[in-house]
N, C-alpha and C positions, 0 to 999 in steps of 0.2 A: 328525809326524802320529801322534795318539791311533792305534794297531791295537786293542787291547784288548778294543773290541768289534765284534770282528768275529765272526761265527759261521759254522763249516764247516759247520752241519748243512744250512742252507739254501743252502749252496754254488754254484757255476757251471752254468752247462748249456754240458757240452762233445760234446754230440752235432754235429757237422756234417755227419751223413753224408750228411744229404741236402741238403745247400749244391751247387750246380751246378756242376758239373767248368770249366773253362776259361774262365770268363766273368767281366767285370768286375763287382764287389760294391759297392756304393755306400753308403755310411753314409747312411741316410735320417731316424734317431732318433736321440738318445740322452739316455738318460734317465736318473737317482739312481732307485735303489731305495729304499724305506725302511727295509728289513731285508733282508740285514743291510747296516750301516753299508760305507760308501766302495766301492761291488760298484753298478755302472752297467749296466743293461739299453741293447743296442747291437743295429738292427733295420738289416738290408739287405730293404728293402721287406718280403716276407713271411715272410723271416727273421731267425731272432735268435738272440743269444747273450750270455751276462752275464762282466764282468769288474770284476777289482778298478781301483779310482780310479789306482792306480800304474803298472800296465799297460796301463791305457787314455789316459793321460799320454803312457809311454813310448815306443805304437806310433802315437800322434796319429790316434786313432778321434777325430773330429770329423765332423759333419756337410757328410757331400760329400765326404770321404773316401773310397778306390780301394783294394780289396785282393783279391786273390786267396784259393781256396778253399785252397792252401798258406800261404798267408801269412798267413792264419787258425788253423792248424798252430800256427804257430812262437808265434802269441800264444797259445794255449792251453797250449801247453807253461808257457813263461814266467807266466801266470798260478796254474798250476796251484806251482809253484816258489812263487810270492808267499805263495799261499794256504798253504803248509803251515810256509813263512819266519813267517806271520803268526801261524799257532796255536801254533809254537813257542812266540813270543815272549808269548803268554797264560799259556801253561804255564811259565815262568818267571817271570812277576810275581809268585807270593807266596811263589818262593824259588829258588835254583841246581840244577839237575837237571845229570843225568851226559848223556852222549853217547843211553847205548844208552837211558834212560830216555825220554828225546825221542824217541828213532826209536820207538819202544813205542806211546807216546802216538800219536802222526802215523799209526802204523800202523791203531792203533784205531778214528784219525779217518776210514781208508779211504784213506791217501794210501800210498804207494807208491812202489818206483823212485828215478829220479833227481831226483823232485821232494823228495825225502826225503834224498838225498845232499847234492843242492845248498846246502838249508836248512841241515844240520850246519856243512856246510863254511866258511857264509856267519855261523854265529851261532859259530864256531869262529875263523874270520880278525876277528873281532866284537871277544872275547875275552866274547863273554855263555855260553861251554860250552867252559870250560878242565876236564877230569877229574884232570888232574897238580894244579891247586889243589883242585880237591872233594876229592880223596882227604885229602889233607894237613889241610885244614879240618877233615876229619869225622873222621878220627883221632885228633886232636887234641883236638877236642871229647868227643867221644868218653869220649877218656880222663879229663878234665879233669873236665868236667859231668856227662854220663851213673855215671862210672866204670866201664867195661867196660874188660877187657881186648884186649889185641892178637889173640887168636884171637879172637875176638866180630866183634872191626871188620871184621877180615881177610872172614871169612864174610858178613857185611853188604857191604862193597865187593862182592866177588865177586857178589852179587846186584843189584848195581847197575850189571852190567856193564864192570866198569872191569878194565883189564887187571892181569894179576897182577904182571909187571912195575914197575907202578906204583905198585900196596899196597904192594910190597915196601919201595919207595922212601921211601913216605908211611908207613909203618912205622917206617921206619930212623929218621925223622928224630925219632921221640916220646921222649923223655929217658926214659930206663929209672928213672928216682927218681919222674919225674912218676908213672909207672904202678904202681908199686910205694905211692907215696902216697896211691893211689885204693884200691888194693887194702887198703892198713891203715884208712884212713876207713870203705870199705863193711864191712868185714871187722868189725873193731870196733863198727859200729853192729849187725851180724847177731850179734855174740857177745854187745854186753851184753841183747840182747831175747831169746836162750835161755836154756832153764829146764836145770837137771840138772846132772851133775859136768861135770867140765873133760873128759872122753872124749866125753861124748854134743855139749857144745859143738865141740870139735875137732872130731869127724865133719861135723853138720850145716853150720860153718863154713865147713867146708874143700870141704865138695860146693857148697854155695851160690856161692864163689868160682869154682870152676873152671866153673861154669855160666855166671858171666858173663863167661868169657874168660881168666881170668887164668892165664899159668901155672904147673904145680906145683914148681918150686923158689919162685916169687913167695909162694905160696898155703902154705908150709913157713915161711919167714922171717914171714909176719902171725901164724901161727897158736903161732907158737915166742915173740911178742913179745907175742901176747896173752894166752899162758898164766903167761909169766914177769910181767908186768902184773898177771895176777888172782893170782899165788902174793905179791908183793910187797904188794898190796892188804891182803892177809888177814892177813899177816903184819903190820900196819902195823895193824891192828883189833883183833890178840891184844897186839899191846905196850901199846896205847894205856893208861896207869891209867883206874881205876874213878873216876868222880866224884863 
């Protein structure tokens, strides 16, 4: 089943308080809503209450159906679990998000509690919210694409709520050449667009690096390769004969 479009904002009506204490409830409706998608309006004569299509499947709300004002409860719970199962999985369509990222979102959305446990748990056993592959992915990337350094990522994980434990991990595994090769590519492109001698380029190069992360033994070795580079250069222009 498409979730996709489903929308929390026009959400459930989980008010039962005033559903009748001990008495049998009779499914006397039930009805498709239009909006949002698969969320069924369910009428016990002059009461009512709205659920999603899957929980209304699961607990066989059909007309003429018997339920108690408990056992009303227990479907609200489980709905309200669906509901926030289902805006995860929105929040994921147009890319991989961390643990705490989701709980963030869902919080936002006004969801709460265990219905916010449940959903991790369930898009965790899924394998749609592994953080040990995000980290590694985006380190990786990171390094490769972006070119930031390992202090950069490290600080960006950490904002993404992912445990530090983890970074560490997703750190460890980044080949030390690969980053060190991001570092001479961005490095080099920032030195040959500076103006002025080889000191004013060293300076600004070498700030501009360690701002993206890299660090300064990495940030020594570009900056030592690029000067021996532009002295060999120059050197190669003063030999060159007159033509």
């Amino acid at each position: 089943m498409d979730y996709s479009k489903e929308s929390h904002e026009s959400g459930g009506d989980y008010d039962i308080s005033h559903f009748p204490e001990g008495e049998d409830l009779v499914v006397t409706a039930v009805e498709a809503l239009r909006k949002p998608k698969y969320r069924y309006s369910i009428s016990f004569g002059p009461y009512n209450m709205t659920v999603h299509e899957d929980v209304m499947i699961k607990f066989r709300m059909t007309k003429g159906s018997v339920f108690r004002k408990e056992e009303l409860q227990e479907i609200i719970t489980a709905d309200e679990q669906q509901r926030a199962y289902v805006e995860a999985l929105r929040y994921l369509e147009r890319k991989p998000r961390t643990a705490k990222e989701i709980q963030t979102r869902l919080h936002q959305k006004g969801m709460m509690g265990e219905a916010v446990n449940k959903a991790l748990h369930r898009l965790s056993e899924e394998g749609l919210v592994n953080d040990d592959w995000y980290a590694r992915q985006w380190a990786q990337q990171r390094i490769t694409g972006q070119k930031k350094g390992k202090m950069w990522i490290r600080q960006e994980l950490r904002q993404k709520g992912i445990d530090s434990e983890i970074i560490a991990e997703a750190l460890q595994e980044v080949d030390e050449e690969d980053e060190l090769a991001s570092c001479y590519s961005i490095g080099r492109k920032k030195w040959l667009q500076g103006k002025g001698d080889a000191a004013e380029r060293k300076r600004k190069t070498g700030a501009f690096l360690m701002r993206r992360g890299f660090r300064g033994e990495q940030v020594r070795k570009v900056i030592n390769r690029l000067i021996q580079e532009t002295e060999q250069d120059e050197s190669f222009q003063e030999d060159e004969p007159f033509m």
